[in-house]
PyMOL Python script that loads the backbone (N, CA, C, O; Angstrom):
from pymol import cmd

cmd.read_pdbstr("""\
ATOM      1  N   UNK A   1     -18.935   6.857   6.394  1.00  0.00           N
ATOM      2  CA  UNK A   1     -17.494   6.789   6.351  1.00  0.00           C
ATOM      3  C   UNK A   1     -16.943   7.412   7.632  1.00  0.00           C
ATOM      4  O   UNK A   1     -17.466   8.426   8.095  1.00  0.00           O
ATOM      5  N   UNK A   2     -15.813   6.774   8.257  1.00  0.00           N
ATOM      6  CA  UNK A   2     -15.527   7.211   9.457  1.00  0.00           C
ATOM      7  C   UNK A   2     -13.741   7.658   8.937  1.00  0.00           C
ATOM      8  O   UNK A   2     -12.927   7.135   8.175  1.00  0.00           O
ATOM      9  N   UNK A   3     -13.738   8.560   9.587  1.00  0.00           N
ATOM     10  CA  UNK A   3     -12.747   9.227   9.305  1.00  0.00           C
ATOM     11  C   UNK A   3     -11.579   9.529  10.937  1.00  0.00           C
ATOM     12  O   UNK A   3     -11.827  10.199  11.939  1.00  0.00           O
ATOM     13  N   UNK A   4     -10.215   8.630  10.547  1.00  0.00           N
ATOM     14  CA  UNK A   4      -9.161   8.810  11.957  1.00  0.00           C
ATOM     15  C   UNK A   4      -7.919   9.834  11.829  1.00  0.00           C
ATOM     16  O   UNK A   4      -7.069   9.672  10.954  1.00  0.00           O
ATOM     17  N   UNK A   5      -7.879  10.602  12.496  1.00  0.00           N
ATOM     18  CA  UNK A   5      -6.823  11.320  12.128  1.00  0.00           C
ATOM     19  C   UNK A   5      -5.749  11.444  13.102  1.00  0.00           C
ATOM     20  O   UNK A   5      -6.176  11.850  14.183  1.00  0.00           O
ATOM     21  N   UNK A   6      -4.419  11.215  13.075  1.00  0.00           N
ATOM     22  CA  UNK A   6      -3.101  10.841  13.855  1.00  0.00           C
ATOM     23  C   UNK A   6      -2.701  12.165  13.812  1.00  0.00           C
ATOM     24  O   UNK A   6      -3.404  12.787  13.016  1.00  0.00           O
ATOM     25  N   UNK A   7      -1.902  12.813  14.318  1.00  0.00           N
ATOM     26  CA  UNK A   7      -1.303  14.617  14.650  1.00  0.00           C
ATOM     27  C   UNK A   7      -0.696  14.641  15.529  1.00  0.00           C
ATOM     28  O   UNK A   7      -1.078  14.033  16.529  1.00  0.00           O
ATOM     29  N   UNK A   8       0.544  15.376  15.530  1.00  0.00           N
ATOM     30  CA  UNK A   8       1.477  15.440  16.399  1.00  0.00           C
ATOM     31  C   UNK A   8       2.763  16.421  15.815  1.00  0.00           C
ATOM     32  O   UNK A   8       3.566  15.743  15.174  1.00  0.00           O
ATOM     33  N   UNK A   9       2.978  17.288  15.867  1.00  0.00           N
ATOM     34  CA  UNK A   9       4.379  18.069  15.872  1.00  0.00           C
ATOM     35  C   UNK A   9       5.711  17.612  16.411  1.00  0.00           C
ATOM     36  O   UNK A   9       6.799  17.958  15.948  1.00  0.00           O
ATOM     37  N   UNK A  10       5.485  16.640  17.640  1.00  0.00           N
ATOM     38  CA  UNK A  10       6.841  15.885  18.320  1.00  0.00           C
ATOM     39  C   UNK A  10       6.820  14.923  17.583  1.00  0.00           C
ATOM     40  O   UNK A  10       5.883  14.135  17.453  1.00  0.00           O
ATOM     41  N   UNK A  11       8.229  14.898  16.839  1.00  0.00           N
ATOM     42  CA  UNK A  11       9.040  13.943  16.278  1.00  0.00           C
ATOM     43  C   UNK A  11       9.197  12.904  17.305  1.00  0.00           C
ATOM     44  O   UNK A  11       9.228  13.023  18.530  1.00  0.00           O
ATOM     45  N   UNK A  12       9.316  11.562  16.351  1.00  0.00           N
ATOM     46  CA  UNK A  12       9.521   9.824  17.251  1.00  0.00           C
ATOM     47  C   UNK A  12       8.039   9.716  18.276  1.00  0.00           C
ATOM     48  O   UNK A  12       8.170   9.058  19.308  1.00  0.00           O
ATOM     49  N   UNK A  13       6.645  10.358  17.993  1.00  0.00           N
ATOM     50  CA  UNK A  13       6.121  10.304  18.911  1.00  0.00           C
ATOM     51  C   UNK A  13       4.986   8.462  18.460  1.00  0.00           C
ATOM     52  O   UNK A  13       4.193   7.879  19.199  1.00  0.00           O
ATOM     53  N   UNK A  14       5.358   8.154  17.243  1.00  0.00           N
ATOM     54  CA  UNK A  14       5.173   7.036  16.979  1.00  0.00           C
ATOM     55  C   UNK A  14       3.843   7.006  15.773  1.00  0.00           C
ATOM     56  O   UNK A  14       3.448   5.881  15.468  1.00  0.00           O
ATOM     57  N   UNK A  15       3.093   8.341  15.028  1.00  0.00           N
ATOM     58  CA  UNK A  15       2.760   8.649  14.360  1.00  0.00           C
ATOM     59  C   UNK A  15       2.707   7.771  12.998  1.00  0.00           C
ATOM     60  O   UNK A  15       1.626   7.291  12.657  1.00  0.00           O
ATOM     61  N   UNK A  16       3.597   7.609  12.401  1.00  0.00           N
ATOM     62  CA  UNK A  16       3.894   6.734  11.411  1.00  0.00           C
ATOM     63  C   UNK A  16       3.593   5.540  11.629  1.00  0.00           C
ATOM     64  O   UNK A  16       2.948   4.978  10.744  1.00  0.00           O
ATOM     65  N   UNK A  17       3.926   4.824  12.766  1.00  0.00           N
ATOM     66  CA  UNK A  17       3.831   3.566  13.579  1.00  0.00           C
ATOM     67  C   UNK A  17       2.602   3.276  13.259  1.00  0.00           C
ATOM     68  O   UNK A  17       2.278   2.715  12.212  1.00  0.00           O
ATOM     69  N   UNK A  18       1.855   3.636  14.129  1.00  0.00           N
ATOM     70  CA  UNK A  18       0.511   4.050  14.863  1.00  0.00           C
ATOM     71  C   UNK A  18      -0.418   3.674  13.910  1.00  0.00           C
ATOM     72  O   UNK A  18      -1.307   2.846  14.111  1.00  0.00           O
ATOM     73  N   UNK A  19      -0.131   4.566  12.360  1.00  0.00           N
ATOM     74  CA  UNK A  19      -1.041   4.514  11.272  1.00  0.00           C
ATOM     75  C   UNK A  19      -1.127   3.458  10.645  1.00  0.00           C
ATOM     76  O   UNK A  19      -2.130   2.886  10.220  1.00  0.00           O
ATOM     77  N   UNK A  20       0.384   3.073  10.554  1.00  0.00           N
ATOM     78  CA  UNK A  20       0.641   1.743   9.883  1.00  0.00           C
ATOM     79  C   UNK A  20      -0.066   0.507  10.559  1.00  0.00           C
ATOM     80  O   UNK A  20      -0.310  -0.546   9.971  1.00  0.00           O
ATOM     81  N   UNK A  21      -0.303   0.731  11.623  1.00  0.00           N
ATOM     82  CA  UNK A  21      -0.813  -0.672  12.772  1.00  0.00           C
ATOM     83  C   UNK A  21      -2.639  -0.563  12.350  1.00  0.00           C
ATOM     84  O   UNK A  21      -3.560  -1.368  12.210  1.00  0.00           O
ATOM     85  N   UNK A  22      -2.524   0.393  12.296  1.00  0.00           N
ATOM     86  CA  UNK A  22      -4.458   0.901  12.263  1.00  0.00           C
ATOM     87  C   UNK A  22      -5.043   0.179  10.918  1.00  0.00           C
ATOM     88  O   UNK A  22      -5.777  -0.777  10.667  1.00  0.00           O
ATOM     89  N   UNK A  23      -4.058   1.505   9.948  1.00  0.00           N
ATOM     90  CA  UNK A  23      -4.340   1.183   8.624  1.00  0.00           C
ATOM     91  C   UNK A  23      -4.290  -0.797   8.004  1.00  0.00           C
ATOM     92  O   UNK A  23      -4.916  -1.330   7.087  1.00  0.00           O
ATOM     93  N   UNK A  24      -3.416  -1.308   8.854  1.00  0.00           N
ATOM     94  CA  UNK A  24      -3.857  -2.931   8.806  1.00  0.00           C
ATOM     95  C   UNK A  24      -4.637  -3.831   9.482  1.00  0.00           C
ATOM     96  O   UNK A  24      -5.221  -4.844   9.097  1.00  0.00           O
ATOM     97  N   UNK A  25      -4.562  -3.356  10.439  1.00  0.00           N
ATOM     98  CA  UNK A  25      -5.941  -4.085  11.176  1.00  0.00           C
ATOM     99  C   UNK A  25      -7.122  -3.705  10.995  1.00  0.00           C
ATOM    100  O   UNK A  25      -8.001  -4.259  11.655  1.00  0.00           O
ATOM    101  N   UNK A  26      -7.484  -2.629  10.029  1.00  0.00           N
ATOM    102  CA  UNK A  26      -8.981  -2.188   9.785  1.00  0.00           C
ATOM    103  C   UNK A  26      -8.987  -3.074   8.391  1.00  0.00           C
ATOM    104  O   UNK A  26      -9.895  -3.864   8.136  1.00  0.00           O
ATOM    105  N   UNK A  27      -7.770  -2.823   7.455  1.00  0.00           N
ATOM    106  CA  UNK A  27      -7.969  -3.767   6.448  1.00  0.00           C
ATOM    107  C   UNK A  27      -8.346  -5.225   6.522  1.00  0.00           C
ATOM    108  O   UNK A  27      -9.210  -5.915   5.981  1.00  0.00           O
ATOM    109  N   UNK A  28      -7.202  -5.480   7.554  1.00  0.00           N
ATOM    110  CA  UNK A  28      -7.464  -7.177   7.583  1.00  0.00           C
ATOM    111  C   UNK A  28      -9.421  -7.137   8.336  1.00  0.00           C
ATOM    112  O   UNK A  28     -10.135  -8.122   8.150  1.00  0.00           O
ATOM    113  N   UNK A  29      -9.815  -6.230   8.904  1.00  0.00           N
ATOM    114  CA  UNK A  29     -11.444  -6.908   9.179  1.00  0.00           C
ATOM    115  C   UNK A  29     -12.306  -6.504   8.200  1.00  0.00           C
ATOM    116  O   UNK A  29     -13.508  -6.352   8.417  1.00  0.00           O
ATOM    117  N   UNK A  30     -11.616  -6.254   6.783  1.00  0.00           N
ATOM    118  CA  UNK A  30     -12.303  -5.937   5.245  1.00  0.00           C
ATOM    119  C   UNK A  30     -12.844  -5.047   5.099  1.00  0.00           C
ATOM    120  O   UNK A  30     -13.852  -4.998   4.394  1.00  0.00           O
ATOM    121  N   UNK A  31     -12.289  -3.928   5.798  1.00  0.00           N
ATOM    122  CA  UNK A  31     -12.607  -2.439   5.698  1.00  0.00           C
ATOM    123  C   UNK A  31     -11.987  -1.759   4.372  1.00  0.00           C
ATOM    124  O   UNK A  31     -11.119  -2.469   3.864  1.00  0.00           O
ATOM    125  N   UNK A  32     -12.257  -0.431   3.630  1.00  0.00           N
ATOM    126  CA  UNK A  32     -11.301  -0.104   2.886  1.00  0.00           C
ATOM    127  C   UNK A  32     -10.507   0.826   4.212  1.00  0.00           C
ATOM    128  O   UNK A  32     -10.831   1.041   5.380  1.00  0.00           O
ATOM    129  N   UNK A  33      -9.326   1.229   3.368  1.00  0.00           N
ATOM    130  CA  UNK A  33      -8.136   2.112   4.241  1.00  0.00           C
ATOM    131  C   UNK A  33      -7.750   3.008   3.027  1.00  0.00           C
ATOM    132  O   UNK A  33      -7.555   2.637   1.870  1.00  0.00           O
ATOM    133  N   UNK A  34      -7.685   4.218   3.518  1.00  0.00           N
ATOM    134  CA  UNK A  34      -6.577   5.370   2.602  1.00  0.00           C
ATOM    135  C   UNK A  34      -5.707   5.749   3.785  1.00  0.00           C
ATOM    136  O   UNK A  34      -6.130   6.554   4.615  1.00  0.00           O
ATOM    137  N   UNK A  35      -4.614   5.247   3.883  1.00  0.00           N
ATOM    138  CA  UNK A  35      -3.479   6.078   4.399  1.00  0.00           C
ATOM    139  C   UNK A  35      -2.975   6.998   3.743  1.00  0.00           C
ATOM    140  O   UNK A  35      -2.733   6.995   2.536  1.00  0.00           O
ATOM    141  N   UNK A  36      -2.736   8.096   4.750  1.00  0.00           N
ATOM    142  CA  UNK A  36      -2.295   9.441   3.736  1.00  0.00           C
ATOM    143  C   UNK A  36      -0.770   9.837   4.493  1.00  0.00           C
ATOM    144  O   UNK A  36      -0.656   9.899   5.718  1.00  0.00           O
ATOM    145  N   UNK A  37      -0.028  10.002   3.863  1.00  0.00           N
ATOM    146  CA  UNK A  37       1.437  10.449   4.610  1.00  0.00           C
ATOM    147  C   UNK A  37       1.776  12.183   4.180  1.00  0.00           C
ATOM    148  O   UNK A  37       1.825  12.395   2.969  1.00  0.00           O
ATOM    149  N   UNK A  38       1.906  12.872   4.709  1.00  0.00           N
ATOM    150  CA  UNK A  38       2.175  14.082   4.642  1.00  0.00           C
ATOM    151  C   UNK A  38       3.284  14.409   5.268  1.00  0.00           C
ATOM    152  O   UNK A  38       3.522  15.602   5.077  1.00  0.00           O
ATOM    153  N   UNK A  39       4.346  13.712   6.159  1.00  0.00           N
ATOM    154  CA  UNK A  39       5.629  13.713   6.301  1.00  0.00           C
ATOM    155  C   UNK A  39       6.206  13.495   5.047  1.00  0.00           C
ATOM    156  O   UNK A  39       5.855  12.732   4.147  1.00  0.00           O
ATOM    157  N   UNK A  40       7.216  14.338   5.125  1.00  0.00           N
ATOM    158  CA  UNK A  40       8.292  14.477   3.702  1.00  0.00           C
ATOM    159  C   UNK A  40       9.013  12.756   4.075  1.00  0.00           C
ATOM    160  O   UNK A  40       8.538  12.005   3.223  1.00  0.00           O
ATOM    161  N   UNK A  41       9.636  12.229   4.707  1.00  0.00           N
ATOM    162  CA  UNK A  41      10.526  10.948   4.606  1.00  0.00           C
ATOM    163  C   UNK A  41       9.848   9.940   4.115  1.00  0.00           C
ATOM    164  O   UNK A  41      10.375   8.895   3.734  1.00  0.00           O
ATOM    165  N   UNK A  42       8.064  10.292   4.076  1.00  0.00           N
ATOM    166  CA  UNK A  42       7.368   9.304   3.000  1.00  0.00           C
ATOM    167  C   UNK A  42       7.959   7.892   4.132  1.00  0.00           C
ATOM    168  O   UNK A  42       9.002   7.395   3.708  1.00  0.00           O
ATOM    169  N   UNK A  43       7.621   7.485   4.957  1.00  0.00           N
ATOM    170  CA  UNK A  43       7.988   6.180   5.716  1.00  0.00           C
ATOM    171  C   UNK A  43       6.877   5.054   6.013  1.00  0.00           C
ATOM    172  O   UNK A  43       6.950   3.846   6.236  1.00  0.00           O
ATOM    173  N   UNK A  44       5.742   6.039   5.914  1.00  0.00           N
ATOM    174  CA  UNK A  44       4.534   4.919   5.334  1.00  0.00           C
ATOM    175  C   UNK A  44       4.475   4.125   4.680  1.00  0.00           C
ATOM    176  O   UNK A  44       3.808   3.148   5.020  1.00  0.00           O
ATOM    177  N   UNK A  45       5.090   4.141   3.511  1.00  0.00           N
ATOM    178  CA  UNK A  45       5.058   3.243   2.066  1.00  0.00           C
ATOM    179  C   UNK A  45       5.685   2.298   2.689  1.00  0.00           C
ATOM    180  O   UNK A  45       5.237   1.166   2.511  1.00  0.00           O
ATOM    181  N   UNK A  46       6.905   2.456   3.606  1.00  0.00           N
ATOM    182  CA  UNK A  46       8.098   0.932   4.131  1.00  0.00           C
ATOM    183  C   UNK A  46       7.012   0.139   4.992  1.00  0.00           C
ATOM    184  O   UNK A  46       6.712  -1.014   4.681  1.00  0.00           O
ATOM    185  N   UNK A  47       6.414   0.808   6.115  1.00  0.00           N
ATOM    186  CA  UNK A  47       5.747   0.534   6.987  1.00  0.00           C
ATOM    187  C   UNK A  47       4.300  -0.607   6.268  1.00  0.00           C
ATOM    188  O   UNK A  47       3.750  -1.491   6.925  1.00  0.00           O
ATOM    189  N   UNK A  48       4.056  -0.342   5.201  1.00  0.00           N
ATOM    190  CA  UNK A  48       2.834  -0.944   4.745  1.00  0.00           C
ATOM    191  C   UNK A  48       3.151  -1.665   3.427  1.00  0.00           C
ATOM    192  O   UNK A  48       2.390  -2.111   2.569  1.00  0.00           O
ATOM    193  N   UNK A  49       5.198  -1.643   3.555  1.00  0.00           N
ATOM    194  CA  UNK A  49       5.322  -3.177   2.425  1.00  0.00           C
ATOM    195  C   UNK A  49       5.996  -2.743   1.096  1.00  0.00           C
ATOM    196  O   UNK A  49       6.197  -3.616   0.252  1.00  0.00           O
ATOM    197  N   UNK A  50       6.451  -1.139   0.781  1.00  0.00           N
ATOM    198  CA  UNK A  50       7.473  -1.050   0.024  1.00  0.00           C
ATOM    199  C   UNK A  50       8.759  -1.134  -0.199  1.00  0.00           C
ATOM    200  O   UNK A  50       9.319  -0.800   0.845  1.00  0.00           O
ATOM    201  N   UNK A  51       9.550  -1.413  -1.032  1.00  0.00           N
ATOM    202  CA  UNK A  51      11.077  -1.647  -0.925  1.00  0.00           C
ATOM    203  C   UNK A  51      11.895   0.187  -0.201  1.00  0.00           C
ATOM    204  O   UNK A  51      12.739   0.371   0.676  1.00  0.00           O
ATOM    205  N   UNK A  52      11.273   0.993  -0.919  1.00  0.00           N
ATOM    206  CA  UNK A  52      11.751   1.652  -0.516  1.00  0.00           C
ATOM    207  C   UNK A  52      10.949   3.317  -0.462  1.00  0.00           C
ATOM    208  O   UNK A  52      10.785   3.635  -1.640  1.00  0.00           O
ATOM    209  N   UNK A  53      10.579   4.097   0.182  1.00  0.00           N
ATOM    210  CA  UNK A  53       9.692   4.942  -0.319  1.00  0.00           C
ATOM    211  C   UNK A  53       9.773   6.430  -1.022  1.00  0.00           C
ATOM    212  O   UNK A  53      10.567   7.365  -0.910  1.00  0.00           O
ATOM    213  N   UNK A  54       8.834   6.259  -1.635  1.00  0.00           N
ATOM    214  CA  UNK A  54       8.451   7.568  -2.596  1.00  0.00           C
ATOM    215  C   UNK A  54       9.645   8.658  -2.666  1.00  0.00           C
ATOM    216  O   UNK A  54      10.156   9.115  -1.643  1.00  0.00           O
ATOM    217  N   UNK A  55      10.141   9.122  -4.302  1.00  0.00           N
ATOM    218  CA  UNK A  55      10.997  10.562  -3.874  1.00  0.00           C
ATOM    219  C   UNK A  55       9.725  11.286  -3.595  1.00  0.00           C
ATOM    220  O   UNK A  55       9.757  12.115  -2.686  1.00  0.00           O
ATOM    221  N   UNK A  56       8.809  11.132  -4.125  1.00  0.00           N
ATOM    222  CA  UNK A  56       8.285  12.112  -4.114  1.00  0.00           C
ATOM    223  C   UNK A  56       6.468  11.828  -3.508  1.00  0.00           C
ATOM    224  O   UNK A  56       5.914  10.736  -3.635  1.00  0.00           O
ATOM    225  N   UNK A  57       5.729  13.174  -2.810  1.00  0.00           N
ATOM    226  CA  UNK A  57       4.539  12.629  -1.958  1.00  0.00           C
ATOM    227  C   UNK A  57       3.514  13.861  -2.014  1.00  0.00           C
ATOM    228  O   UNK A  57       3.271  14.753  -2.827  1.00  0.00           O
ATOM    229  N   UNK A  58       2.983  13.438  -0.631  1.00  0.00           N
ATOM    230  CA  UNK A  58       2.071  14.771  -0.836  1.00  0.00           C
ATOM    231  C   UNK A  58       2.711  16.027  -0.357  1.00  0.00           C
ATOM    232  O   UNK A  58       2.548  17.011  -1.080  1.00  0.00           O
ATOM    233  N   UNK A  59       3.489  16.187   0.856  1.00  0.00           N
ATOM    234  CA  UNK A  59       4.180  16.883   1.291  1.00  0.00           C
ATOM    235  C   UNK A  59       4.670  17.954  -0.013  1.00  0.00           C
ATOM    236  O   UNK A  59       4.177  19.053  -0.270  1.00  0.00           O
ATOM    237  N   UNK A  60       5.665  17.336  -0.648  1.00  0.00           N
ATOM    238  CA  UNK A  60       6.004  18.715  -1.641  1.00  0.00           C
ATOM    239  C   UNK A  60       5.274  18.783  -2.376  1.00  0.00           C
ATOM    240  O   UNK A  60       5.510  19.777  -3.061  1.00  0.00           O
ATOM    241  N   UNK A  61       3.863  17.943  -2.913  1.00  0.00           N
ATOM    242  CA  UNK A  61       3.170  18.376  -4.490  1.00  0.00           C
ATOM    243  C   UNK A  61       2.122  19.382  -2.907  1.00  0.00           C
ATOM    244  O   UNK A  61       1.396  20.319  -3.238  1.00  0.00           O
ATOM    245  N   UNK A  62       2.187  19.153  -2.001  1.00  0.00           N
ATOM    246  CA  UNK A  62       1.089  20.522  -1.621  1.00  0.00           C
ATOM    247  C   UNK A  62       1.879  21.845  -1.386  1.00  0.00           C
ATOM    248  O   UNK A  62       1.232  22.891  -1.326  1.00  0.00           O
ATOM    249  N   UNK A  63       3.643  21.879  -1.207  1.00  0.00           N
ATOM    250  CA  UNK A  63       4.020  22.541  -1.328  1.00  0.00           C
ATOM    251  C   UNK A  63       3.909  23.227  -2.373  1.00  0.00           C
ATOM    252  O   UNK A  63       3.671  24.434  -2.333  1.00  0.00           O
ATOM    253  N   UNK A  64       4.117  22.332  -3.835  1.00  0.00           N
ATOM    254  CA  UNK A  64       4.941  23.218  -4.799  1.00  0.00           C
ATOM    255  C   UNK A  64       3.494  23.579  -5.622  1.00  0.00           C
ATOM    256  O   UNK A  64       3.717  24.248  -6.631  1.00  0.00           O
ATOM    257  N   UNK A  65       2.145  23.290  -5.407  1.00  0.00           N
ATOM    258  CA  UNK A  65       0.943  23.623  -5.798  1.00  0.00           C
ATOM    259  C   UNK A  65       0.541  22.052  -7.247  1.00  0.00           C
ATOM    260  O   UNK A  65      -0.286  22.008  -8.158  1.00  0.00           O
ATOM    261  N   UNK A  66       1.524  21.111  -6.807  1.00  0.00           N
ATOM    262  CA  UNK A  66       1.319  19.795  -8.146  1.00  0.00           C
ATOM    263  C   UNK A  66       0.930  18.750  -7.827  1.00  0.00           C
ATOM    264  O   UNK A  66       0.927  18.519  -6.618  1.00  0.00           O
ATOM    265  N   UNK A  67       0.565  17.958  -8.529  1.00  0.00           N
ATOM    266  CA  UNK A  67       0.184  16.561  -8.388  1.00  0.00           C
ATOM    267  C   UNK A  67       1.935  15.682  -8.081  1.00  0.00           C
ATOM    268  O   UNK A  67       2.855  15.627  -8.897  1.00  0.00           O
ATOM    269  N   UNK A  68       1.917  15.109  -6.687  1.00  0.00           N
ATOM    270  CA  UNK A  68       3.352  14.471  -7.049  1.00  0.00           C
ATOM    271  C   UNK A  68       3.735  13.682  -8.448  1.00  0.00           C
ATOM    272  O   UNK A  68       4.730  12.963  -8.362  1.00  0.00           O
ATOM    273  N   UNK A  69       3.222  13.718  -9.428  1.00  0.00           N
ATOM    274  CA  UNK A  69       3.659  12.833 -10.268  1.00  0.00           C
ATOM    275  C   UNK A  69       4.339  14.068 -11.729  1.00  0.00           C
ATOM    276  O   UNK A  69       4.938  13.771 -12.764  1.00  0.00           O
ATOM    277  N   UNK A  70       3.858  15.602 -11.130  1.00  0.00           N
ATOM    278  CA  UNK A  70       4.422  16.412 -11.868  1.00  0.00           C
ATOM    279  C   UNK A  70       5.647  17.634 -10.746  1.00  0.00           C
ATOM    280  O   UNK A  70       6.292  18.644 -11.032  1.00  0.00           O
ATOM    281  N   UNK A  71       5.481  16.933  -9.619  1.00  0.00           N
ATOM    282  CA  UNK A  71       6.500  17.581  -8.579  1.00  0.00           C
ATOM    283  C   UNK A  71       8.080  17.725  -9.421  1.00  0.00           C
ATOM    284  O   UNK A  71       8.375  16.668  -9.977  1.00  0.00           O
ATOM    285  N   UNK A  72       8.806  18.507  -9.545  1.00  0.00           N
ATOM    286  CA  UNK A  72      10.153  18.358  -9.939  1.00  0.00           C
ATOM    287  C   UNK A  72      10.977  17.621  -9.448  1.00  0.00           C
ATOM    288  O   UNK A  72      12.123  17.593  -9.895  1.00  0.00           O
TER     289      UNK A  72
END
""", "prot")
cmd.dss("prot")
cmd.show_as("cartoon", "prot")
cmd.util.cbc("prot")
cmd.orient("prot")
């Protein structure tokens, strides 16, 4: 298993972008993909085909110590 990791502290540095472009072109050559979003605006989910994304992600369930699906 090969493992890519995107990082960056500067905002707009295209991060989100970047993953979203990866995370589909490894799929489309029938790879599996886990994209992981750890930005709070959750903008991955739009980027890879949702209407609108997540209230809730990993960002606050690693904050608040929960599974997002028990995040408040």
């Amino acid at each position: 298993m090969k493992v890519i990791t995107l990082t960056s502290w500067i905002g707009g540095s295209g991060r989100t972008t970047l993953t979203a472009a990866l995370a589909s072109a490894i799929s489309r050559n029938g790879m599996p993909v886990l994209a992981v979003e750890a930005d709070p605006d959750n903008l991955l989910a739009i980027h890879l085909g949702a209407d609108t994304p997540p209230s809730d992600g990993l960002g606050p369930a690693l904050l608040s110590n929960r599974l997002p699906s028990q995040a408040p």
